[in-house]
C-alpha positions as a Python dict, from the first residue, in 0.01 Angstrom:
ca = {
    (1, 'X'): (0, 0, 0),
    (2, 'X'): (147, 349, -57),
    (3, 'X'): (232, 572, 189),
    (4, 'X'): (-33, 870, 120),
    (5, 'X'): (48, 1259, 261),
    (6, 'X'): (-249, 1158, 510),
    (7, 'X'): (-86, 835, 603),
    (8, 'X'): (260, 1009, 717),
    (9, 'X'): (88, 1266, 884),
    (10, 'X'): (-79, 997, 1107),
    (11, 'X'): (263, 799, 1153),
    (12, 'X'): (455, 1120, 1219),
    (13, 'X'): (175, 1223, 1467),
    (14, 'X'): (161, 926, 1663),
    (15, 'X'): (517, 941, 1680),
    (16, 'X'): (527, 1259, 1797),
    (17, 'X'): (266, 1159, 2082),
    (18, 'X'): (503, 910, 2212),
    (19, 'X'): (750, 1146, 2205),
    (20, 'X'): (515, 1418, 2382),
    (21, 'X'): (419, 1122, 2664),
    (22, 'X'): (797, 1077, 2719),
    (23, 'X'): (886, 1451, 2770),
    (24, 'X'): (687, 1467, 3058),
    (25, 'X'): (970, 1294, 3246),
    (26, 'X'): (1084, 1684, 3211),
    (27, 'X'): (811, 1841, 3460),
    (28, 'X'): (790, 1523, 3657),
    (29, 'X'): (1180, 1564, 3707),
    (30, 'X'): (1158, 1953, 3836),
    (31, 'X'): (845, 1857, 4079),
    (32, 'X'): (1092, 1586, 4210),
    (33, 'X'): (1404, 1875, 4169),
    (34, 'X'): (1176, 2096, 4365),
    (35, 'X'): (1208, 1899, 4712),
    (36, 'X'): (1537, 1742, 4626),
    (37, 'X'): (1733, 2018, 4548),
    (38, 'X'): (1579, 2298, 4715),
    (39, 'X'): (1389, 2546, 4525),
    (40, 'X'): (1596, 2822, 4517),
    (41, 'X'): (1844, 2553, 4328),
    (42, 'X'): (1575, 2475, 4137),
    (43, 'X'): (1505, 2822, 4012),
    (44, 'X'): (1828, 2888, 3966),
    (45, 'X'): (1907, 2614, 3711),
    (46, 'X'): (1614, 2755, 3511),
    (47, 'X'): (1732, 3033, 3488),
    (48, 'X'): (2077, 2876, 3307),
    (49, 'X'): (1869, 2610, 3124),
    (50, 'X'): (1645, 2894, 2940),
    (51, 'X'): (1922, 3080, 2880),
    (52, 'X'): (2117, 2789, 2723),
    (53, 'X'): (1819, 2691, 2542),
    (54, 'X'): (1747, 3052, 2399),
    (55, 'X'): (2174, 3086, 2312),
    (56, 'X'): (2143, 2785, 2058),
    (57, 'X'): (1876, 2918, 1887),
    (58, 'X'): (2035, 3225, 1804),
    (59, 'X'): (2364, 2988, 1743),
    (60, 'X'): (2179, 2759, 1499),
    (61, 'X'): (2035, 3065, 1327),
    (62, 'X'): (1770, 2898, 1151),
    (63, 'X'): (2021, 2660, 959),
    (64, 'X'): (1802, 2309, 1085),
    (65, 'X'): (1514, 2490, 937),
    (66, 'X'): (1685, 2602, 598),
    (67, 'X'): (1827, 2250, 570),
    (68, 'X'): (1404, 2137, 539),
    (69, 'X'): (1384, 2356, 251),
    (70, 'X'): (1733, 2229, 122),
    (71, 'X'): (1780, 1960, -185),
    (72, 'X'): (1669, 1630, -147),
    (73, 'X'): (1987, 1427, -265),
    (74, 'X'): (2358, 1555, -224),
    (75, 'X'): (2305, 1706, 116),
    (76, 'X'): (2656, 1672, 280),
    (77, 'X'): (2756, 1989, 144),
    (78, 'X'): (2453, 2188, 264),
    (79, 'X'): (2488, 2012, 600),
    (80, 'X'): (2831, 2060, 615),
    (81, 'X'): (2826, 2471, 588),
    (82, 'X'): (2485, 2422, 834),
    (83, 'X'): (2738, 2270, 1084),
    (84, 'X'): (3047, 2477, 1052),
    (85, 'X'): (2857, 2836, 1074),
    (86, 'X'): (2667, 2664, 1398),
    (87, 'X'): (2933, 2604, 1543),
    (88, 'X'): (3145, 2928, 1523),
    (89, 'X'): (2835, 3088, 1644),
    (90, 'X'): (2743, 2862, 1892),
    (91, 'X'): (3090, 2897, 2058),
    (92, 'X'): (3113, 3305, 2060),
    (93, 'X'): (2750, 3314, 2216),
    (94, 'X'): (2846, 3049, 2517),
    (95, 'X'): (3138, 3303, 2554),
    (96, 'X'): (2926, 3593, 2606),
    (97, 'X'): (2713, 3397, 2839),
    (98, 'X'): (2973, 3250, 3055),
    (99, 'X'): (3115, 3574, 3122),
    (100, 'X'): (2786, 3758, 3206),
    (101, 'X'): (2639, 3478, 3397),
    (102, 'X'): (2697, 3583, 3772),
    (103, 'X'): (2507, 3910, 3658),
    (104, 'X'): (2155, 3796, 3590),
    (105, 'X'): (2197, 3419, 3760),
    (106, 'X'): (2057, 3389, 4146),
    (107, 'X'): (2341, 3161, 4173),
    (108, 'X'): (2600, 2981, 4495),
    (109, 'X'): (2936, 3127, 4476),
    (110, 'X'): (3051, 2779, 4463),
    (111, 'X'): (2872, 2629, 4171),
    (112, 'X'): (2983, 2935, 3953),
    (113, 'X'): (3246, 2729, 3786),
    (114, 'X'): (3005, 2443, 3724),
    (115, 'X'): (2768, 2670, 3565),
    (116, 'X'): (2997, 2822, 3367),
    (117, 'X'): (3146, 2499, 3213),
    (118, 'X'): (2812, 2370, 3171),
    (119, 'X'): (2715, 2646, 2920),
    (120, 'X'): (3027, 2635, 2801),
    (121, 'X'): (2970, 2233, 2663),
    (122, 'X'): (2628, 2215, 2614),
    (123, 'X'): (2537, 2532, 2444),
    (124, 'X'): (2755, 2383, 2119),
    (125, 'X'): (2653, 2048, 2170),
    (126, 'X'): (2235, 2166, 2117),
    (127, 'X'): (2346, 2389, 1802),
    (128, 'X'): (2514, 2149, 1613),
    (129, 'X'): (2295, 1872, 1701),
    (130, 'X'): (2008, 2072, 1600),
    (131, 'X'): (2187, 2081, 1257),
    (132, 'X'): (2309, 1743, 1269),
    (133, 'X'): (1936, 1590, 1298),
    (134, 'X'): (1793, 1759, 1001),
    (135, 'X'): (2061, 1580, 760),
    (136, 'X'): (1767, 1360, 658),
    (137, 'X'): (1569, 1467, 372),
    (138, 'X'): (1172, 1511, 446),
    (139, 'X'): (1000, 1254, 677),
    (140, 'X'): (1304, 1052, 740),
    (141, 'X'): (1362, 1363, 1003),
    (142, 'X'): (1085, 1332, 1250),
    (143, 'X'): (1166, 985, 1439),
    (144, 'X'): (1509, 1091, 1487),
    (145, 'X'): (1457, 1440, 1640),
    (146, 'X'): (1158, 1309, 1808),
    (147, 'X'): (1403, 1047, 1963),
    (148, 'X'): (1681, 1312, 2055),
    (149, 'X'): (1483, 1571, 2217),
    (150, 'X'): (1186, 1439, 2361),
    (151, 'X'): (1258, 1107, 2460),
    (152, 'X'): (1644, 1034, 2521),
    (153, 'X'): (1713, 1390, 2700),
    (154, 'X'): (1414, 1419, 2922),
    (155, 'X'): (1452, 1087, 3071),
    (156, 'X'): (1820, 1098, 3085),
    (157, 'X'): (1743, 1442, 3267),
    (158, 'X'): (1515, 1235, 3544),
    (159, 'X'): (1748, 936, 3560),
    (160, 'X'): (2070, 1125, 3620),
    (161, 'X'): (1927, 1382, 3821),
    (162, 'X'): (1726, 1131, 4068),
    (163, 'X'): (2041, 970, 4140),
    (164, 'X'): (2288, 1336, 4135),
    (165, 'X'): (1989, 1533, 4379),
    (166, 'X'): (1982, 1207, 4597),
    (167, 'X'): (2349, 1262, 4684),
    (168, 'X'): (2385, 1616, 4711),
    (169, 'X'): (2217, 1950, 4776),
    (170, 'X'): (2195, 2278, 4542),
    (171, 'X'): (2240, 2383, 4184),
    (172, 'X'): (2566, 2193, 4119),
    (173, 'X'): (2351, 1835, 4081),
    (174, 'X'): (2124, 1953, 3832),
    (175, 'X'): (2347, 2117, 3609),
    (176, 'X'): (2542, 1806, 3583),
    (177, 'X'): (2244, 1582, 3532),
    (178, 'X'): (2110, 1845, 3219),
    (179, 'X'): (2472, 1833, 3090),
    (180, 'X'): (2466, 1429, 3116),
    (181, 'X'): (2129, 1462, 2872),
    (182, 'X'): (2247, 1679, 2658),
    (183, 'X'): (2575, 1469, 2595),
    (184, 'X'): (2295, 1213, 2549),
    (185, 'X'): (2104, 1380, 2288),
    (186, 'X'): (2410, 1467, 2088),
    (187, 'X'): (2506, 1063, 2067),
    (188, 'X'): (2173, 1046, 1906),
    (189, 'X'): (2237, 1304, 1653),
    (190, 'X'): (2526, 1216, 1514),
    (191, 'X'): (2455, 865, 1464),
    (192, 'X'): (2171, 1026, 1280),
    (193, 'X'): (2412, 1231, 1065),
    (194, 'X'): (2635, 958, 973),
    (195, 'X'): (2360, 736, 906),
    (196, 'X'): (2196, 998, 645),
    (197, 'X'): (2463, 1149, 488),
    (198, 'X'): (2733, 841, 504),
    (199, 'X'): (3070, 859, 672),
    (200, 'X'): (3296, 943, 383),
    (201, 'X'): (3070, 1161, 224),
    (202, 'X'): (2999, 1380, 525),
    (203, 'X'): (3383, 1381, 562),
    (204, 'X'): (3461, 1465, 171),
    (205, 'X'): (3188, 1743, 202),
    (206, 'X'): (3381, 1904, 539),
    (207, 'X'): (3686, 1894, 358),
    (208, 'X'): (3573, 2088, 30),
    (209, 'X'): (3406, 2471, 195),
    (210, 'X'): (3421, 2593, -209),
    (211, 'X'): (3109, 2383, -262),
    (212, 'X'): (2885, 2466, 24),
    (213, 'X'): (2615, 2650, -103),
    (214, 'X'): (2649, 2911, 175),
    (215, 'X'): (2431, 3189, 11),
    (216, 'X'): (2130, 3013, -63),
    (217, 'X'): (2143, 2816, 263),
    (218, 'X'): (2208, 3118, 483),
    (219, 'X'): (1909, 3337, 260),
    (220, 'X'): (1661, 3059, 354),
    (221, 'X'): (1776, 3003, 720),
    (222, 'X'): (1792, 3365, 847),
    (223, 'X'): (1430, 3486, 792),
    (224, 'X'): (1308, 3134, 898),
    (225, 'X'): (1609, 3099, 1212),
    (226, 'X'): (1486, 3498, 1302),
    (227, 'X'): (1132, 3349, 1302),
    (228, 'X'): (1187, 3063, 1526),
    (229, 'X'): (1432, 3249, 1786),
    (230, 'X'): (1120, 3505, 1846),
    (231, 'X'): (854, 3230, 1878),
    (232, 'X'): (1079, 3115, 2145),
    (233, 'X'): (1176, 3363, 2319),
    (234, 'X'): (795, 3469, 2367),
    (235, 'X'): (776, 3152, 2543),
    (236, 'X'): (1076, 3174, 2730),
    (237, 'X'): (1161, 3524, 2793),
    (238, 'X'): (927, 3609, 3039),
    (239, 'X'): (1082, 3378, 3284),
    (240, 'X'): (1415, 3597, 3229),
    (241, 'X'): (1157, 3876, 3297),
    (242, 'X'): (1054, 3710, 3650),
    (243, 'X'): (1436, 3657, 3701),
    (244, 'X'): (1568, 4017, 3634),
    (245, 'X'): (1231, 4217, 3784),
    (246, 'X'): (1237, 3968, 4122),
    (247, 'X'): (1585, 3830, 4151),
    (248, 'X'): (1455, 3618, 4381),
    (249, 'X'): (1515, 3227, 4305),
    (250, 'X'): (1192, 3068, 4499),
    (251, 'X'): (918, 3339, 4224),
    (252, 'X'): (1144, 3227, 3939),
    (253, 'X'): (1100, 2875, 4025),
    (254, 'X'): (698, 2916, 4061),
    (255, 'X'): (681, 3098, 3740),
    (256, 'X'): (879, 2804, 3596),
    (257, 'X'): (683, 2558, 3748),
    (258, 'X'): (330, 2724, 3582),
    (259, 'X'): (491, 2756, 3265),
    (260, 'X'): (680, 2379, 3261),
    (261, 'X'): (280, 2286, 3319),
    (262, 'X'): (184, 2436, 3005),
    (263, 'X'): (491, 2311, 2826),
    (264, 'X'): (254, 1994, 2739),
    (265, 'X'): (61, 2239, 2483),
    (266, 'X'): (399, 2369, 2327),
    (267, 'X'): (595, 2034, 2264),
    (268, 'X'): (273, 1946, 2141),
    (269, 'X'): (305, 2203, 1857),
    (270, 'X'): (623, 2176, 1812),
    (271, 'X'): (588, 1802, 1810),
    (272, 'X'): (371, 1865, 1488),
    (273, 'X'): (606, 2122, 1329),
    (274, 'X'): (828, 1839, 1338),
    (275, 'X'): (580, 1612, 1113),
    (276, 'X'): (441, 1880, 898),
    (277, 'X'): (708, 2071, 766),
    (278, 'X'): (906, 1756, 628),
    (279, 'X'): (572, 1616, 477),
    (280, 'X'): (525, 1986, 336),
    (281, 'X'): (885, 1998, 166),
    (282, 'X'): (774, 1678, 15),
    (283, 'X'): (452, 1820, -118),
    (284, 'X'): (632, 2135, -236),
    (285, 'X'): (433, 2235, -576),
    (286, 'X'): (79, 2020, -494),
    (287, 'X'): (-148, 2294, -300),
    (288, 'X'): (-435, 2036, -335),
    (289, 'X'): (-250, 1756, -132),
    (290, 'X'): (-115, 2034, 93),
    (291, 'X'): (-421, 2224, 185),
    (292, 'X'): (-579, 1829, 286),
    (293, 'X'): (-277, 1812, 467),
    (294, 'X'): (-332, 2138, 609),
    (295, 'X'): (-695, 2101, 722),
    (296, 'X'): (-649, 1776, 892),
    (297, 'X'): (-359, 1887, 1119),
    (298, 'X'): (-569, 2174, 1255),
    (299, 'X'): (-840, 1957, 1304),
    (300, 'X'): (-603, 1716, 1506),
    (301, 'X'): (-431, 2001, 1662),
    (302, 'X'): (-795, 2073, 1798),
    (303, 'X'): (-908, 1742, 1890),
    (304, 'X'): (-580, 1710, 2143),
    (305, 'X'): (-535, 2131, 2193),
    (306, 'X'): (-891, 2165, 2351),
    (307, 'X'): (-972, 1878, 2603),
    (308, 'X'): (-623, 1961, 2687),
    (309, 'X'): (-652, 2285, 2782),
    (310, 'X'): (-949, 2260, 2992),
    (311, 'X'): (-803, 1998, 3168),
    (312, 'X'): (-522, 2230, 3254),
    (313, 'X'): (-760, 2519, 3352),
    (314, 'X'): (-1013, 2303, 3581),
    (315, 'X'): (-728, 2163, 3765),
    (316, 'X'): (-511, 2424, 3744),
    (317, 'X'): (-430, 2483, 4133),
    (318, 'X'): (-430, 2076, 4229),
    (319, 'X'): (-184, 2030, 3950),
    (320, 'X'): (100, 2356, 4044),
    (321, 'X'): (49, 2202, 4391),
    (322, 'X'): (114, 1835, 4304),
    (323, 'X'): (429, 2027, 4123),
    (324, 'X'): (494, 2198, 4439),
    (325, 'X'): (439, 2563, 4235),
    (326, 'X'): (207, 2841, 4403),
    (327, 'X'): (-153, 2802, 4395),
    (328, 'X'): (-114, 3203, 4372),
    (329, 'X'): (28, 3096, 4013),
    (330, 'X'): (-301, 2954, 3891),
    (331, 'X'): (-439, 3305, 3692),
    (332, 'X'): (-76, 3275, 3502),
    (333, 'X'): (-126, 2899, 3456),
    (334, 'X'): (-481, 2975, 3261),
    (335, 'X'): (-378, 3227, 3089),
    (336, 'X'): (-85, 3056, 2928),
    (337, 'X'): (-299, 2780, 2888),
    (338, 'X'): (-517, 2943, 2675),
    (339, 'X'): (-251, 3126, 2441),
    (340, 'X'): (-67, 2796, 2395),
    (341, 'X'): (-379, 2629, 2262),
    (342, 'X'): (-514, 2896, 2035),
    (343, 'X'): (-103, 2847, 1914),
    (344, 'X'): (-109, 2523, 1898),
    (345, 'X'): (-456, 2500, 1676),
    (346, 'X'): (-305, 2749, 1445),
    (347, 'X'): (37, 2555, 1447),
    (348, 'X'): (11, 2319, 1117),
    (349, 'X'): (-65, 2630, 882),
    (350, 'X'): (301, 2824, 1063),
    (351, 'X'): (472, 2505, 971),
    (352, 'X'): (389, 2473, 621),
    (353, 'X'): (413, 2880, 518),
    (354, 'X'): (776, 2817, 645),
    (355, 'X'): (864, 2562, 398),
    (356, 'X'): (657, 2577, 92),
    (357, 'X'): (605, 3028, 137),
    (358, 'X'): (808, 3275, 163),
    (359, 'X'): (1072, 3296, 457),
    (360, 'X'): (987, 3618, 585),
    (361, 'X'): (613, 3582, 607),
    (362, 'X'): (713, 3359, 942),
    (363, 'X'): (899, 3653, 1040),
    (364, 'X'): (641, 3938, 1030),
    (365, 'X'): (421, 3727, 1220),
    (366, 'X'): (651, 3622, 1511),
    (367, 'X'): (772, 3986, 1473),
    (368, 'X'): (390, 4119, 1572),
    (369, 'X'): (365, 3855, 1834),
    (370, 'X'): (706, 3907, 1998),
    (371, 'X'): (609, 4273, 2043),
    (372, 'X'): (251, 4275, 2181),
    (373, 'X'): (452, 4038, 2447),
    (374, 'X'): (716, 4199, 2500),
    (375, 'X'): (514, 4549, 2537),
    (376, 'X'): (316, 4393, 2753),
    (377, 'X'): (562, 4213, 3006),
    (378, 'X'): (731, 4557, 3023),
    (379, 'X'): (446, 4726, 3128),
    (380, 'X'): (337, 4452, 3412),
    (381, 'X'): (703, 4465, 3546),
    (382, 'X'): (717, 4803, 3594),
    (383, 'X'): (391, 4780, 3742),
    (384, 'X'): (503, 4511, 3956),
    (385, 'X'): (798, 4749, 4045),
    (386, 'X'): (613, 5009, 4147),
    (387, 'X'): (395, 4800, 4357),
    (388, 'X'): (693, 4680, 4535),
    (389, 'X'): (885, 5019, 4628),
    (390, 'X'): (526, 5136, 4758),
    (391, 'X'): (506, 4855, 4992),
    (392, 'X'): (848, 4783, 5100),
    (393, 'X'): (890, 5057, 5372),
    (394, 'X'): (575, 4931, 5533),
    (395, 'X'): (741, 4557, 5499),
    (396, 'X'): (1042, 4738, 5669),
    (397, 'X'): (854, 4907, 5947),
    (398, 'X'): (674, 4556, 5969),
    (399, 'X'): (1021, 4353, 5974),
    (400, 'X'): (1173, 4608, 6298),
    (401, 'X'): (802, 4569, 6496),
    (402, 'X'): (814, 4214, 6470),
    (403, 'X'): (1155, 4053, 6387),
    (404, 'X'): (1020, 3687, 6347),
    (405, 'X'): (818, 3823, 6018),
    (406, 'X'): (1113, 3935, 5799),
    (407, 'X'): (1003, 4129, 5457),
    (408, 'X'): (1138, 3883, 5191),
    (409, 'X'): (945, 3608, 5363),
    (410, 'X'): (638, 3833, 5312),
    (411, 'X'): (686, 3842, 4960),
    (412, 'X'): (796, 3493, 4905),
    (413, 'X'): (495, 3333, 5049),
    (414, 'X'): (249, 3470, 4758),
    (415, 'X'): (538, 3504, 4461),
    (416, 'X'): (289, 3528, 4191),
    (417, 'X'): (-35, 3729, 4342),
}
């Protein structure tokens, strides 16, 4: 029987269901992190692993998603200029990070070193493993990032960090248990490299740079890489926002718990991307097969986005408490709820303009969205700011009265309300 557009959409989605079931070893591994490690640790790693996160995307520059547009055969030397420009990039960016890291990182003197080497390995390793697991042409891509990212890494996360958290306190157990899944994922990526692309080839295309086709890769991958880095930083930033408005380790951690929560919704969406923009590269030129294609991924998207959500939003306080977030955190939890599933719904028709359109109609739209967000979390910090100089001299006066009620305590008990 043939393997219709329809068909790989439903093997791509179940795989990325598994894939989805599997991550959730990443939430389940913070609530455990939470009372193992202490949540200022907690927070405090967050902090680092958004910021790591965030650095590779602006280090891979769009280059895995240029490389879906990219030829189908003779890939090596596509892949090959994809790799070398991530990592130069990926290197000079965990540079800059390690050395501004104490500045905007609630972090123990003593795991300062362990911080910095950890951004220092694993910001590369993501980049170029990003590139390294779209050397597959089309569909052949979506088990094997699906594999890397969402199943090897957030397990390897819980196993290593159950056993790291069990014998010692702090932040320096965690980072080492997120650097032992990284290392993971990055096995998994280049076994997928050398499996598409074939040893000698890969090595013949790294050793002849006159033949990468830098220009047209780069023109693809920077409106597309611009796109992507703004999508996610509107889901990530605002937990730098929490970090640099509060400073405090035990609201980041909260914030990161409620947002982890609605993570489900993302990786869903993301989980898609994965299977519809290789099956729309495929279908580049057929707008009948890609608008069926199209329809029935938003009407899948639905079918999982909205029992989901409401799920989310009737047990929205149970669930940050089983996580050990905030119950005070439960108006954020809804309302990121409901923004990731409207997202998610829309998701299929983002994935498929960014193959088969034009690159920079991805980037107008995450350019629109990235500013109504950012606009908006500027305004409700400063708010927040104000808010807190008008009630810290009372929390002061408060603090000398009654010396067993300190001020931060005050403000720690309710981070979120």
């Amino acid at each position: 029987m043939p393997v219709t557009p329809i068909r790989s959409l439903a093997r791509g989605a179940a795989t990325a269901l598994l894939g989805n079931a599997t991550s959730l070893a990443r939430p389940l591994g913070f609530a455990v992190f939470a009372r193992t490690a202490g949540g200022d640790a907690l927070g405090s790693f967050l902090v680092i692993w958004t910021s790591v996160e965030l650095g590779a995307k602006v280090a891979t520059l769009g280059l895995d998603l240029g490389l879906r547009r990219g030829p189908r055969d003779d890939r090596a030397p596509a892949v090959a200029a994809a790799l070398a420009l991530a990592g130069v990039l990926s290197a000079l960016i965990a540079a800059g990070l390690v050395a501004v890291l104490p500045r905007f990182v609630p972090i123990e003197a003593e795991a300062l070193l362990v911080a910095r080497v950890a951004v220092a390995v694993t910001l590369p390793l993501i980049a170029l493993g990003n590139v390294a697991l779209r050397a597959p042409h089309g569909t052949a891509q979506i088990a094997s990032y699906v594999v890397a990212r969402n199943v090897v890494e957030p397990l390897a996360l819980l196993a290593v960090g159950l056993v790291t958290t069990a014998l010692a306190a702090g932040t320096v157990p965690l980072l080492v248990a997120y650097g032992a899944s990284i290392v993971a994922g990055a096995l998994v990526a280049v076994r997928t490299l050398v499996r598409a692309l074939g040893g000698p080839a890969l090595v013949h295309a790294v050793r002849t740079p006159r033949a990468w086709p830098m220009r047209a890769l780069v023109g693809a991958a920077v409106p597309l890489g611009l796109a992507d880095l703004l999508q996610n930083a509107q889901t990530k930033l605002d937990l730098v926002i929490v970090a640099l408005v509060t400073f405090s380790p035990a609201q980041i951690a909260s914030y990161a718990i409620a947002a982890e929560l609605v993570s489900a919704l993302s990786n869903l969406r993301q989980g898609f991307d994965q299977v519809m923009a290789p099956i729309a590269a495929e279908l580049r030129g057929q707008p009948a097969a890609l608008a069926d294609v199209l329809t029935t991924g938003m009407r899948w998207s639905a079918w999982i986005a909205v029992p989901l959500a409401a799920g989310l939003v009737w047990f929205a306080e149970p669930l940050l408490a089983l996580f050990g977030g905030a119950r005070a955190a439960a108006p954020v939890l809804i309302a990121l709820v409901l923004g990731r599933a409207v997202e998610m719904i829309a998701g299929p028709a983002q994935s498929i303009l960014a193959v088969v359109g034009r690159p920079s109609l991805a980037l107008q739209g995450a350019a629109v969205g990235v500013t109504i967000a950012l606009t908006l979390e500027a305004t409700l910090a400063l708010v927040w700011l104000g808010k807190l100089e008008h009630v810290r001299p009372r929390l002061t006066k408060a603090s000398r009265e009654d010396a067993r009620v300190p001020a931060p305590s005050v403000l720690a008990v309710r981070p979120l309300s």
